[in-house]
N, C-alpha and C positions, 0 to 999 in steps of 0.2 A: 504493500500500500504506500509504503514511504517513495520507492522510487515511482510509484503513481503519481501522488503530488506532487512529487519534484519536476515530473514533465509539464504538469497540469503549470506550475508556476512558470516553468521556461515558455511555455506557450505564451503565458500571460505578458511576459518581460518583452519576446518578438513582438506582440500583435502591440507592445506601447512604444515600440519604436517608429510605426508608422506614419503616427503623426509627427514626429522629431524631423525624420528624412524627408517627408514633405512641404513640411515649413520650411527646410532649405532649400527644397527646389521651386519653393511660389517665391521665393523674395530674391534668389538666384537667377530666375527665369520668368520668361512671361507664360509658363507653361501653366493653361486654364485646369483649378480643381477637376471639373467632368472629364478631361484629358487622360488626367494622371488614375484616373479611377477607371478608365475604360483600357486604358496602357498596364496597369495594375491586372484586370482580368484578363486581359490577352500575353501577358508573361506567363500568368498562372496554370491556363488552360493545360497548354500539352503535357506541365506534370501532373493536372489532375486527373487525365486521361489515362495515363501509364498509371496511375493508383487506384482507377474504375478499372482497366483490365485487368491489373495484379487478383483485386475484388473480386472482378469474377471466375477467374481463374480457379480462386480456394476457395469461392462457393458453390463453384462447379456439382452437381449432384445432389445438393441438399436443397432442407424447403424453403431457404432465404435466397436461393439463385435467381434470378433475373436480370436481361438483357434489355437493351436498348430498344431490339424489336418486339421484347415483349412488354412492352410499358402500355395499358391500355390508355385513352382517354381519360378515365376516370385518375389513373393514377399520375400522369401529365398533367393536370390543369393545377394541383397543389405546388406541384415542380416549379412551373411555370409562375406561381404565386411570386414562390421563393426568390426567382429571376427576378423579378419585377422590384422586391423591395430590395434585393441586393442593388439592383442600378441603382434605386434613391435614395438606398442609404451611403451609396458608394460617392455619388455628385454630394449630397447635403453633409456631409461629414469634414470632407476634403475640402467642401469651402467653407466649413465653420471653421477649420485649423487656420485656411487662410486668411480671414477675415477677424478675427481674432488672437487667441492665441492657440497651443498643441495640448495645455495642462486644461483650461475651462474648459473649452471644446470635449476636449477627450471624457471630461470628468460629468457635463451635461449630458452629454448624447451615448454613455454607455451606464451611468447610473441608474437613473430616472428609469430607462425600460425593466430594470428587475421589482422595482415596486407599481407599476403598470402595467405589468404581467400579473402580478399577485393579485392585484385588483378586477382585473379582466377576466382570469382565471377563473373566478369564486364563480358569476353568473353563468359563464360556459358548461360550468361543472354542476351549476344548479344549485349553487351555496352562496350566503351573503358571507362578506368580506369579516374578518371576525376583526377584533379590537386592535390587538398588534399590528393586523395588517395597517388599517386605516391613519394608526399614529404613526407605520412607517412612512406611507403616504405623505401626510403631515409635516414629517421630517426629513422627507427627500427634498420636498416643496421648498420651507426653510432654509435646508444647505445649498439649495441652487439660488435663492433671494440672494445669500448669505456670498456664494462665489459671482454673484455678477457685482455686487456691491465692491466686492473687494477690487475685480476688477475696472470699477469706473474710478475708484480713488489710486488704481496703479496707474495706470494710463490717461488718468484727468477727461476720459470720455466714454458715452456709453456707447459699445460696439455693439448697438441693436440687431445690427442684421447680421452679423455672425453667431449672435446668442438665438437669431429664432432659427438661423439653420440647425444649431448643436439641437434645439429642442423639436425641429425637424424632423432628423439625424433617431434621435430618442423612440418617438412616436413611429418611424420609419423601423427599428430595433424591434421597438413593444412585436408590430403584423408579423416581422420576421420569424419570431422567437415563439407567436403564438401559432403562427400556421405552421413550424418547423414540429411545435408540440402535439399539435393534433394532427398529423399530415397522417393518414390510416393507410396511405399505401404500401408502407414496408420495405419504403426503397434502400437500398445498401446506402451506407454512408458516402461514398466516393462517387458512386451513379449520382447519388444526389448534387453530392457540392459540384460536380461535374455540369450535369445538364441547367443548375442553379448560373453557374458562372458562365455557361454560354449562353443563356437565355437574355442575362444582366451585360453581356457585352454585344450582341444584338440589338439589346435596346438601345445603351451607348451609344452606338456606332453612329447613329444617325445624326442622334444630337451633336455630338461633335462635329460632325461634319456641317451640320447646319447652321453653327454658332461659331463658327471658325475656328474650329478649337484646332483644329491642322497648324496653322499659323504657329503656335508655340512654338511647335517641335522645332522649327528654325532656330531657335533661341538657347538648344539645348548643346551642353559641350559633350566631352564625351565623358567627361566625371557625373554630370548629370543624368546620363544613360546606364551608368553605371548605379545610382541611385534608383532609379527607376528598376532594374531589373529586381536590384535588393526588396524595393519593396513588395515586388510580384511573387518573389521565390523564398525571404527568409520568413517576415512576418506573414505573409499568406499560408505560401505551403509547408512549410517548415514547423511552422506553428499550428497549423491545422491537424498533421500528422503526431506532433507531440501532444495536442490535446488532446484525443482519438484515442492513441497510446494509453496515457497516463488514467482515459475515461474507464480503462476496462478493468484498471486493480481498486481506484478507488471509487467511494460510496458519491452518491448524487450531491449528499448533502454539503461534506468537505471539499467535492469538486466548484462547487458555486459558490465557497467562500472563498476559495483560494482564487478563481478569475475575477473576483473582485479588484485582486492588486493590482491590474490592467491600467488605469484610471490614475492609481497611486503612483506605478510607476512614471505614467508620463507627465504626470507633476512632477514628480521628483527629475527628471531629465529633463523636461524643457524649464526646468528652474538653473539645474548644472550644464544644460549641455546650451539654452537661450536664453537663459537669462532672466525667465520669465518665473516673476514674485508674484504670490497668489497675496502675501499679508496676513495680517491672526486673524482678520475677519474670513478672510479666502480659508487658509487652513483650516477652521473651526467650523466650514462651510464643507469642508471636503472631508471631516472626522465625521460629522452629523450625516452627510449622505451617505460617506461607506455605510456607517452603521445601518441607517436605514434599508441600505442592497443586501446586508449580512442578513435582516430580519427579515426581510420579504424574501430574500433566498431558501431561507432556512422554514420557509411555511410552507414552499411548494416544489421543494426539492422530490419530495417523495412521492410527488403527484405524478412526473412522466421524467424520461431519461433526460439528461442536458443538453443543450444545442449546443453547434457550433456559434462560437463569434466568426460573426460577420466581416471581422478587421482584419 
């Protein structure tokens, strides 16, 4: 179980690099957030292909096997959900890190979905929300009042419209994480993230091209391609695969406390690695929410297996 956590943390440590490396390449470049997010799933893709065939391969003969041509309709359209918020959480995430900063960003838009689940959860399941849930609620709410505060007295202004992507970003998280929970079709993990991330660079593809996001790419050296690939291959698949890993020795419940440090971490790096002060009010904003994701985690942990993060 120990070396489970410890994957389960390293996954969390990659996926808060993300926003770090791409804060360098938006202020480095004139490379558009939706760019880096669709350049992002098109690095990913071909190894999560070779990890969908590996998949099928070792389930070759049993009653979890299934194939691409045997995906009916019915089990496709959840799939295809999935695609859909991964694009929007992929564009609204990337530009709340640009728009603001990599530590609030990060800290709004992956907090907040685990006490929004827990809340959404209850009526899905045919149960009112119970007490703890509601005051985590309560106290997610507070520590995000609490990190944009802190943020307008770091920065002497309010970054409005990077705070309503992060809370975007969030709500974009909550459909992910609830249609990932109920999805009934039984699809292997890697078919999933698989036909998830070509679905989400499908949809990409256009918008870029229709908003000029092509235009960037001129802009990009080849340190910055080198950036771009890290973020497709370390924190995506790298960490996808160690969290996966690490899912299958430990409990549900330990697993969802330890992805919580995701958010911590890239405070803590875009403090040491940008520069970026959240302040005792930010801090104290970002104590009050973990806890709140610690509690709301910890009420429906037991309710269905963990998803993958989206990051």
């Amino acid at each position: 179980m120990i070396h489970g956590a410890i994957l389960i943390a390293l996954a969390a440590l990659l996926w808060a690099t993300t926003g770090i490396v791409a804060k360098f390449l938006f202020t480095g470049t004139e490379l558009q957030a939706i760019t880096l997010g669709f350049l992002r799933l098109v690095v990913a893709l071909p190894f999560f292909y070779v990890l969908m065939r590996r998949e099928q391969r070792d389930l070759a003969g049993t009653a979890s096997a299934i194939s691409l041509r045997d995906l009916t309709l019915k089990a496709l359209i959840p799939l295809t959900a999935l695609g859909l918020f991964q694009a929007f959480y992929q564009g609204s995430y990337l530009l709340a890190v640009d728009l603001t900063g990599a530590g609030i960003a990060t800290l709004i838009a992956l907090c907040l979905p685990p006490v929004l689940v827990a809340i959404m959860a209850a009526p899905l399941l045919g149960e009112r929300p119970g007490l703890v849930t509601l005051l985590a609620l309560i106290a997610a709410i507070m520590g995000t009042g609490m990190l944009v505060i802190s943020d307008m007295d770091t920065t002497g202004q309010l970054r409005l419209a990077g705070i309503l992507m992060a809370l975007l970003a969030a709500v974009v998280y909550t459909g992910f994480t609830l249609t990932s929970r109920y999805n009934s079709a039984g699809t292997p993990v890697f078919t999933t993230a698989f036909i998830c991330f070509l679905t989400a660079a499908l949809i990409l593809l256009p918008v870029v091209a229709l908003t000029g996001g092509i235009d960037g790419l001129t802009t990009l050296a080849p340190r910055h391609w080198l950036m771009v690939v890290y973020i497709g291959v370390v924190p995506t698949c790298i960490g996808y695969v160690c969290f996966f890993t690490g899912m299958k020795t430990t409990p549900a419940s330990l697993s969802s406390i330890i992805v919580t440090l995701e958010p911590l971490f890239v405070a803590l790096l875009a403090w040491v690695i940008l520069g970026e002060v959240l302040g005792v009010t930010g801090i104290a904003g970002a104590l009050i929410l973990t806890t709140a994701v610690i509690v709301a985690s910890r009420s429906s942990a037991g309710r269905a297996p963990g998803t993958a993060n989206t990051d």
